[in-house]
N, C-alpha and C positions, 0 to 999 in steps of 0.2 A: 748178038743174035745166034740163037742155037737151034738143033732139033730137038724136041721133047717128045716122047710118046707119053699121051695119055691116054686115060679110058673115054673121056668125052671126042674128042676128034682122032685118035691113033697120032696123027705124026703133026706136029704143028711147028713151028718156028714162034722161039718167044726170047724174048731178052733175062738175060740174069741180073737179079736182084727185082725184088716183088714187089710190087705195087699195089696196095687191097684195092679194090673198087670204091670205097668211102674218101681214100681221097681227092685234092682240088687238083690239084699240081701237080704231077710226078715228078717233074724236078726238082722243084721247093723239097718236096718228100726226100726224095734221094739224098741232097745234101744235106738232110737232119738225122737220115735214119738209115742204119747201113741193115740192107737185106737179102745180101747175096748169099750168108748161108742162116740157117735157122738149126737152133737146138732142137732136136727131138724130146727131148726130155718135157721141156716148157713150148714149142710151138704150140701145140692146141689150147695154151690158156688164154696167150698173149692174142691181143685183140688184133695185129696184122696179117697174123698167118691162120687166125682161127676158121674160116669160111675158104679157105685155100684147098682143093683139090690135089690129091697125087698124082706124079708123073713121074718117070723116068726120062735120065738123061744119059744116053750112049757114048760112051769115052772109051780111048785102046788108054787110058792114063792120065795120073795128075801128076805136079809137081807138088811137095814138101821141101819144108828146108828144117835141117837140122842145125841146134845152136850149138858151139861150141866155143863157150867162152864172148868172145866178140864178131867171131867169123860163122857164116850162116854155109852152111854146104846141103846145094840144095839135089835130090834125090828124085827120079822119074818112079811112080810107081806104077805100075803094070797087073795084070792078072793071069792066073794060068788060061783064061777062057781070052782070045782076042780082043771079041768085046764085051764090053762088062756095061753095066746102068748103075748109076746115083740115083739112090731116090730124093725126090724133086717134090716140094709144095707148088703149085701152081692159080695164078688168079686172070683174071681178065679186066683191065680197066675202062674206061667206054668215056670219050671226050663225049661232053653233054650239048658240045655245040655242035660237033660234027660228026659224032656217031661214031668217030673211028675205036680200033680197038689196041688195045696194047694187051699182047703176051707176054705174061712175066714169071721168073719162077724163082725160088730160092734152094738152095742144095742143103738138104738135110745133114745135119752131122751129129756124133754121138763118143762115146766115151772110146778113146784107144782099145787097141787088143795090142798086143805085148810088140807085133812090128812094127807098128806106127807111134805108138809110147815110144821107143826111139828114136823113130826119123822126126819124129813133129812132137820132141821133148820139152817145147816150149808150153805147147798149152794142153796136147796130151788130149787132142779132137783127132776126129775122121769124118769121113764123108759117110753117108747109110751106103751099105753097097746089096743091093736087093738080086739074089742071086739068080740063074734064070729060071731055075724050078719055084721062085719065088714071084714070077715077075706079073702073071696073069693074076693071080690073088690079090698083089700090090696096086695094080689097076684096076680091079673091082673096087673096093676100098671095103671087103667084105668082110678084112683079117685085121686082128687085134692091131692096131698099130706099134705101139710096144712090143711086140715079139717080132716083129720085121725089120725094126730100127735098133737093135739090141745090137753090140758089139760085134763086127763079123769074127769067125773063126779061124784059127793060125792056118794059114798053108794058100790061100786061095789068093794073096796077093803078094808080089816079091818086087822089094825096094834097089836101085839101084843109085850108086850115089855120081853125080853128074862132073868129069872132071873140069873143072874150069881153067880155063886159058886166059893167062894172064900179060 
């Protein structure tokens, strides 16, 4: 369970990995279908994330791990700004027996920019990172999608690699 700002309630609390409303089960769901993060590129085709709502999700940081050969050296990344937002697909799923609600979100990701091509040289993904002069647009959902989920630009996020104790 996390916070999420959206533009439908501002601050809500919903669980990572998205649940659409169509389905029966979210369990049964969960363990067939991993939906913690979504491709930007294909979310809006793909029939789980297509009805999904933007949000933002407020992080000081992720972890990545870099591969190198057999050993994974895993890396905190950070932002020049404290805190920084993921942009976030968001859905609400509604038990039809009991009304209740589930908050759920998946974290958008998109093609590397040249720091994270190295730290997460395995699959050469990243998270959307919706910047703040972006962030009220992104909550409208007024702005071309694509241009907001577009590779962020060098300099705004700085990797460090984590020493581990063995």
């Amino acid at each position: 369970m996390l916070p999420v700002l959206t533009g439908r309630d501002h601050l809500t609390v919903a669980e990572w990995g998205l649940v659409p409303p169509w389905v029966e089960d979210p369990g049964e769901f969960r363990a067939k279908v991993a939906t913690a993060n979504a491709r930007a590129e294909t979310a809006r085709t793909l029939r789980t994330f297509r009805g999904a709502y933007r949000g933002l999700l407020p992080v000081t940081g992720f972890y990545e791990w870099r591969h190198e050969g057999k050993r994974k050296i895993p890396h905190l990344i950070t932002a020049v700004d404290t805190v920084f937002t993921l942009g976030t697909l968001c859905e609400e799923w509604i038990d039809r027996s009991t009304g209740e609600v589930l908050r759920s979100f998946a974290i958008l990701t998109t093609a590397s920019n040249e720091l994270m091509s190295y730290v997460h040289n395995s699959k050469l993904r990243m998270p959307v990172v919706i910047r703040p002069e972006h962030r009220a647009e992104w909550l409208a959902e007024a702005t071309s999608f694509d241009r907001l989920t577009a590779p962020l630009e060098e300099g705004y996020l700085v990797a460090d690699a984590i020493k581990q104790v063995v």
